[in-house]
C-alpha positions as CSV (number, residue, x, y, z in Angstrom):
1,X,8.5,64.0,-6.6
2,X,10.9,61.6,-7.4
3,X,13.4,62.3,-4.6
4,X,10.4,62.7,-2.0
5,X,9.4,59.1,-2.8
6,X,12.9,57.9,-2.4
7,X,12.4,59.6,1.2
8,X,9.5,58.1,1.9
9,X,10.4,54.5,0.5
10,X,14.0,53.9,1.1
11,X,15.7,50.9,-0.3
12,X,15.4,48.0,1.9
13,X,12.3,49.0,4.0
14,X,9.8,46.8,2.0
15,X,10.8,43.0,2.4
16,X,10.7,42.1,-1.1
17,X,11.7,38.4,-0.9
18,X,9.5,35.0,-2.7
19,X,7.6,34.3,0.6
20,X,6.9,30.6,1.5
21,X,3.1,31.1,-0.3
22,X,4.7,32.4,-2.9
23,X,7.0,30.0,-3.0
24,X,4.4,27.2,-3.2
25,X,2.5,29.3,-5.6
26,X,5.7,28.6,-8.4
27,X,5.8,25.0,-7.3
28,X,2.2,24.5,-8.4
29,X,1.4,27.1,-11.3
30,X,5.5,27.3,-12.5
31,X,5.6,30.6,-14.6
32,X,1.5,31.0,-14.4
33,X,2.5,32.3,-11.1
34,X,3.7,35.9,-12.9
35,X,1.8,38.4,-13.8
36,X,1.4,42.4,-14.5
37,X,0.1,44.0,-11.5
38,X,-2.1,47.3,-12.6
39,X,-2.6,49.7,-9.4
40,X,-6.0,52.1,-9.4
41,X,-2.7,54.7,-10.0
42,X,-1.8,53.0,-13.6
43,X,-4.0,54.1,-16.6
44,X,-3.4,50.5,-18.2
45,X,-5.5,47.1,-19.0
46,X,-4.0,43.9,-18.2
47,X,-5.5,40.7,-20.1
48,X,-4.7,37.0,-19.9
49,X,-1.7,38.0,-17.4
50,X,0.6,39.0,-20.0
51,X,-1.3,41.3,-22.4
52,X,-0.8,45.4,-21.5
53,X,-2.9,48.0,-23.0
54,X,-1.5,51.7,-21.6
55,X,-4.0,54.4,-22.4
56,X,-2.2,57.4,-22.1
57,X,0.1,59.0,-19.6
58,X,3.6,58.1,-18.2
59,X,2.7,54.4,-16.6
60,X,5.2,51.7,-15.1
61,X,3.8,48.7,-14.7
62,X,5.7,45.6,-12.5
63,X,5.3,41.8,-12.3
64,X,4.0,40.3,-8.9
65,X,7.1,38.4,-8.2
66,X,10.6,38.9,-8.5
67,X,12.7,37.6,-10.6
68,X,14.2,33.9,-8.4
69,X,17.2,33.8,-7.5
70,X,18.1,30.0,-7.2
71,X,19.4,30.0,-10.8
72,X,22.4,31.2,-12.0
73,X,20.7,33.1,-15.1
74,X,16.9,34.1,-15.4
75,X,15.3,35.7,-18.6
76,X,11.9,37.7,-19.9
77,X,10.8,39.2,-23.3
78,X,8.3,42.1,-24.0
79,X,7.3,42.3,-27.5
80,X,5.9,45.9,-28.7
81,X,2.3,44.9,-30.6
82,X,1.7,49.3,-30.9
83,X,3.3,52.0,-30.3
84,X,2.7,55.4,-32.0
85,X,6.0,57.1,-33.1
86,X,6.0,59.8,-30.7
87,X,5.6,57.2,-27.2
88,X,9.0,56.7,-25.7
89,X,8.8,52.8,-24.1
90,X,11.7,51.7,-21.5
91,X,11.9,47.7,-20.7
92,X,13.8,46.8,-18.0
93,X,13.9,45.5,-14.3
94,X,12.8,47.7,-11.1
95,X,13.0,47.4,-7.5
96,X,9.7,47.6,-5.3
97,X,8.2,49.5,-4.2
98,X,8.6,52.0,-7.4
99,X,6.8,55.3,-8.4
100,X,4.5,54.6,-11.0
101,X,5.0,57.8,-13.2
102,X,8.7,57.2,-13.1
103,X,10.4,55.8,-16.4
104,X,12.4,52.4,-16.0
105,X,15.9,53.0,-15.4
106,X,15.5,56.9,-14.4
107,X,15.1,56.3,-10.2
108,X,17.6,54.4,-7.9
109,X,17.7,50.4,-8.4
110,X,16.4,50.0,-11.7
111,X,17.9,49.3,-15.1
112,X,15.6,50.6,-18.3
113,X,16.1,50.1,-22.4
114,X,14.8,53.0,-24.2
115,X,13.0,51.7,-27.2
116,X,13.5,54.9,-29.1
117,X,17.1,55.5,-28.8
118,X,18.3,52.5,-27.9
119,X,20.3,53.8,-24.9
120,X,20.1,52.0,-21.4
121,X,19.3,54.5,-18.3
122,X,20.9,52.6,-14.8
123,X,19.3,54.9,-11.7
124,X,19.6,57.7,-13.3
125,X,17.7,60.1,-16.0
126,X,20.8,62.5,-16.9
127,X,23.2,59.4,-18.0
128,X,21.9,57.1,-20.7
129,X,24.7,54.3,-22.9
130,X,23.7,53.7,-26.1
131,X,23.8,50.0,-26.7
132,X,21.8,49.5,-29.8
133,X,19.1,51.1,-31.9
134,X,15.9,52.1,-31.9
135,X,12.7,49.9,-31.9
136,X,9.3,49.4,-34.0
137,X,6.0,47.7,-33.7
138,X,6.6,44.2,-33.7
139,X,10.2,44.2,-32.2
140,X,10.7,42.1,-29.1
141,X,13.5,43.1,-26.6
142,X,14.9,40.5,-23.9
143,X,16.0,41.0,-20.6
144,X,18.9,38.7,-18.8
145,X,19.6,38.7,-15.2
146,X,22.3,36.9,-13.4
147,X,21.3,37.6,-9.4
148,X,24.3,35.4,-8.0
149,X,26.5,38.0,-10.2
150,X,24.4,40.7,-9.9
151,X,24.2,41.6,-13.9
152,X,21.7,42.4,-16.4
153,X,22.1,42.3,-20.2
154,X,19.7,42.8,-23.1
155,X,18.9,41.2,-26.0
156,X,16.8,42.7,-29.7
157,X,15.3,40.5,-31.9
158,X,16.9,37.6,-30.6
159,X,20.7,39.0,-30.9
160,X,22.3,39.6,-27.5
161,X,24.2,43.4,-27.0
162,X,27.9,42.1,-25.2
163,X,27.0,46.0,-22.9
164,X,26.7,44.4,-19.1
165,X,25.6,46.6,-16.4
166,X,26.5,45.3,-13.1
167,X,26.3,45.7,-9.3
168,X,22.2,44.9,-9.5
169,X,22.0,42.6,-6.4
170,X,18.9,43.6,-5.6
171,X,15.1,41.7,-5.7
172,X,14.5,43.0,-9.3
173,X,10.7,43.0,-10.6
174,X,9.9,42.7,-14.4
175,X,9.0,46.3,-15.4
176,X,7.7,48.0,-18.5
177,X,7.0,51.6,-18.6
178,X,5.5,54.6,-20.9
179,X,4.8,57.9,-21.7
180,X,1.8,57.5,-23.7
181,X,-0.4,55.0,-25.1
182,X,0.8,51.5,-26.2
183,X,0.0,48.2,-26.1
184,X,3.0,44.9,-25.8
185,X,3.0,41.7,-24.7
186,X,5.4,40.0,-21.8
187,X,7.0,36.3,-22.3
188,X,8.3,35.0,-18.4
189,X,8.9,31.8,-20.1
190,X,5.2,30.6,-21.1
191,X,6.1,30.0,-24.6
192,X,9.2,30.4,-26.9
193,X,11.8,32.6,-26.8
194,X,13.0,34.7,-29.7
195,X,16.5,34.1,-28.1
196,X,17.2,30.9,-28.7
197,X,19.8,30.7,-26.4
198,X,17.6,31.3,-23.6
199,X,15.2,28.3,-25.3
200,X,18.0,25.6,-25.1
201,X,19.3,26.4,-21.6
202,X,15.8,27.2,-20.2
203,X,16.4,30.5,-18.7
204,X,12.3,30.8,-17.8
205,X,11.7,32.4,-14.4
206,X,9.7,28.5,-14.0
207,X,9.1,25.5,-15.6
208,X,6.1,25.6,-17.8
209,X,4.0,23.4,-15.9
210,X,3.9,23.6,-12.6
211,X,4.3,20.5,-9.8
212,X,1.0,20.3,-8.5
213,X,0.2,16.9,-7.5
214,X,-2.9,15.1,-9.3
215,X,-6.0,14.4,-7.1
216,X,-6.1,11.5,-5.4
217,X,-6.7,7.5,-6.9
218,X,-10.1,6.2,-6.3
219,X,-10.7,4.2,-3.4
220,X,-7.6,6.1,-1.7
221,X,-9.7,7.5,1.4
222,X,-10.9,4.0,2.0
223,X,-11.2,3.7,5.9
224,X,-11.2,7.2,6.4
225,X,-13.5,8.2,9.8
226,X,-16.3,9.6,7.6
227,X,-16.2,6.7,4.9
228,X,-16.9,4.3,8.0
229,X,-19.3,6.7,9.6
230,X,-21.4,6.6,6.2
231,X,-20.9,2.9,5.9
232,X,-22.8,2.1,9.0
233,X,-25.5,4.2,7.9
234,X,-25.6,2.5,4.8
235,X,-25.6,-0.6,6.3
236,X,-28.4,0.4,8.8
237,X,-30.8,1.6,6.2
238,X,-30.4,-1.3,4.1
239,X,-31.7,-3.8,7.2
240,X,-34.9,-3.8,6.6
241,X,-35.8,-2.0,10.2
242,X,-38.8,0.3,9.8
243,X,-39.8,3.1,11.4
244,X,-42.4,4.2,13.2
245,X,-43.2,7.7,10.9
246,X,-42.7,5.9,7.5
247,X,-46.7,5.0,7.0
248,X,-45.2,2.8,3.5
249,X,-42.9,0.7,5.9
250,X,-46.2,0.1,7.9
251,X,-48.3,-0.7,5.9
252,X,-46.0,-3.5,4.6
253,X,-45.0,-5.1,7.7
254,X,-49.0,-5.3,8.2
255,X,-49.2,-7.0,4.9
256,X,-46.2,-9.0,5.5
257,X,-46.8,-10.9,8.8
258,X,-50.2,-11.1,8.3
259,X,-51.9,-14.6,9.5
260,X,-48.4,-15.3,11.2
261,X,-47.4,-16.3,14.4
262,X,-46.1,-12.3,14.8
263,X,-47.2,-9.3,16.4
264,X,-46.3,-6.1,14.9
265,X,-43.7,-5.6,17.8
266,X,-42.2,-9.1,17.0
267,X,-43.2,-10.9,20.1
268,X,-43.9,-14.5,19.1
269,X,-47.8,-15.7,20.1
270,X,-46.1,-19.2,20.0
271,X,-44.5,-20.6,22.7
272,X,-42.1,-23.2,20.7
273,X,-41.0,-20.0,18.8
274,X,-38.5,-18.0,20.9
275,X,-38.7,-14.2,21.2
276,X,-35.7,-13.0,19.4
277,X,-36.3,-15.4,16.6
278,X,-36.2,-13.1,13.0
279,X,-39.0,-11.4,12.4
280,X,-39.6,-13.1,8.8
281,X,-43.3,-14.0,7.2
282,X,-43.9,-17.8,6.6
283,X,-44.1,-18.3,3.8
284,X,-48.0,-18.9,2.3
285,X,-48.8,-22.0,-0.1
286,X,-52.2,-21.7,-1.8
287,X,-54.5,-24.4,-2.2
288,X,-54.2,-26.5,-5.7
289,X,-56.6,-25.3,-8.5
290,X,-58.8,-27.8,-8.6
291,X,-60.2,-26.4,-11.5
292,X,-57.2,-26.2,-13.8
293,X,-55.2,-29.9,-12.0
294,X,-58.1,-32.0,-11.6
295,X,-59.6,-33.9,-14.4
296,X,-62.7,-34.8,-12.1
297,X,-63.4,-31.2,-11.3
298,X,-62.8,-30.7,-15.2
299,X,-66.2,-33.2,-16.0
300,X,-67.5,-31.4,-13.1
301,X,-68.1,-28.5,-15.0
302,X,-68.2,-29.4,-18.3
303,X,-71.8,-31.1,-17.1
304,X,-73.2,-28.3,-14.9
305,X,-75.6,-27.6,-17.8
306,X,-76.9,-31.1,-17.8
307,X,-76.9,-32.1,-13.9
308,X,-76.8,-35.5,-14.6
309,X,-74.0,-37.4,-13.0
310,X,-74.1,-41.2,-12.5
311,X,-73.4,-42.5,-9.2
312,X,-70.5,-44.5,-11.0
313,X,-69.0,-41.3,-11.8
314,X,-69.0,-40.1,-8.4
315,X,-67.7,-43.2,-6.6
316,X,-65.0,-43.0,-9.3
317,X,-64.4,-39.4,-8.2
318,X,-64.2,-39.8,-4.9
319,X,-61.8,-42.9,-4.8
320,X,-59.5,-41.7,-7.3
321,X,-59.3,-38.1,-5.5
322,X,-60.0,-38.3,-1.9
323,X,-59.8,-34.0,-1.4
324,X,-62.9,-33.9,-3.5
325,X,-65.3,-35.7,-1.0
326,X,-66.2,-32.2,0.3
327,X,-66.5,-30.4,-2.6
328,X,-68.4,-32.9,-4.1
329,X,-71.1,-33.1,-1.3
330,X,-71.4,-29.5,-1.4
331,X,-71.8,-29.5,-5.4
332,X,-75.0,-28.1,-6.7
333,X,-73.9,-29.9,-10.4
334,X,-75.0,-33.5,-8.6
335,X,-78.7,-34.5,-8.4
């Protein structure tokens, strides 16, 4: 199966380079842009990005992106959170695209760490070079890649192996594979390294924050085509027009210019006012309240119970108020 796939996808037929939208993807996310892919083919979980569950099987599961190669050195941790003591795990880096049944390490263009005999497989499943020892639950194996060079060294627990395996200039994937149920967790640079080597030269695959620019300041699409469009709307609603279908604006303008020298279309009736002149109401000034002003008016109807007014009162009334000749003729309070 293995050699049939190798057939079928040779090397170098699948272009395997960061594309410009992935390219922009890192600048914005930075190393939120990696991830564990899990194809329909993979019996495995994938949570928060990072988090693998395998349930059973033999599984290789690969990041979505290569590893850069702008850098001179990139790295990655996977740490092993369970992992019964019969399941064989290899950690490692993997071309695309690669069979998904196939250990790390044991088809062409991959490099794998077997996590129970601490032996490194390099394209092959026949030749393994032990490089360190064997790992448990909790155990956290690094991986180093140089892609200028073309290298890839390992690291356990945060203690490099000096073994370099080399002639691996290839676009290498993140890859982490099984032959049975386990669970482990993959560090592209999100949080700390164990190697603190890898912490103080910040060997990440990307920053941890990516460059995506904040949104823009208030006011900043001031004069824009569709700010002054809804301006001028603005601006014509708040005029004061009124239209013909609003039966509220009518009923106001009818209140408004009522017993004034304007029609409702805003013709003027008089001829010293011109036509276009604004269609504003004069304003209205009631008669005084003779009742509440006056002091005449006032004696006026304290005595409408008693209808007796002298004529001296009346003469006084109507010399010291003028305006109340009328209304005093047409009083019924005065004999």
């Amino acid at each position: 199966m293995a050699r049939l796939f190798e057939q079928r996808y040779p090397h170098g037929t699948v272009n395997t380079e960061i594309t410009r939208e992935q390219a922009l993807l890192i600048h914005e996310k930075g190393v939120g842009a990696w991830q564990l892919e899990a194809d329909l083919s993979i019996n495995a979980l994938v949570q928060d990005k990072t988090e693998v569950l395998l349930m059973g099987g033999d599984n290789c599961i690969q990041s979505n992106l290569p590893i850069p190669k702008s850098n001179s050195t990139y790295y990655f941790e996977v740490k092993i959170t369970e992992k019964p003591a019969d399941v064989n795990m290899w950690i490692g880096v993997a071309t695309k695209p690669y069979p998904y049944w196939r250990m790390v390490g044991m088809n062409k263009y991959s490099v794998g760490y077997n996590t129970s005999d601490g032996k490194v497989h390099n394209s092959t499943p026949f030749r393994g070079v032990k490089i360190g020892e064997k790992c448990i639950v909790g155990d956290t194996i690094g991986v180093g890649h140089n892609p200028r060079a073309g290298y890839v060294w390992f690291t356990h627990n945060g203690r490099r192996y000096s073994t370099t395996l080399m002639g691996l200039n290839y676009d290498l994937f993140p890859s982490v594979s099984a032959d049975g149920p386990c669970s482990f967790s993959v560090n592209f640079g999100q949080r700390g390294f164990v190697f603190i080597e890898a912490n103080v030269k910040k060997w990440g695959l990307a920053p941890i924050e990516g460059c995506l620019l904040p949104p823009p300041t208030y006011g900043a699409d001031h004069g824009t085509v569709l700010l002054d469009a809804a301006d001028d709307l603005t601006a014509e609603n708040n005029s004061g027009s009124v239209h013909e279908n609003d039966p509220s604006s009518s009923d106001n303008v009818s209140i408004t210019i009522r017993n004034s020298s304007f029609n409702q279309q805003g013709s003027s009736n008089n001829p010293r006012i011109p036509n276009n002149a604004p269609q504003t109401a004069p304003k209205r000034f009631a008669p005084p309240n003779y009742q509440e002003d006056d002091p005449i008016a006032i004696q006026i109807l304290e005595a409408k119970n008693t209808r007796i007014m002298t004529s001296s009162l009346k003469s006084h009334a109507t010399e010291t108020q003028p305006n109340l000749s009328e209304f005093l003729a047409n009083s019924d309070f005065l004999p």
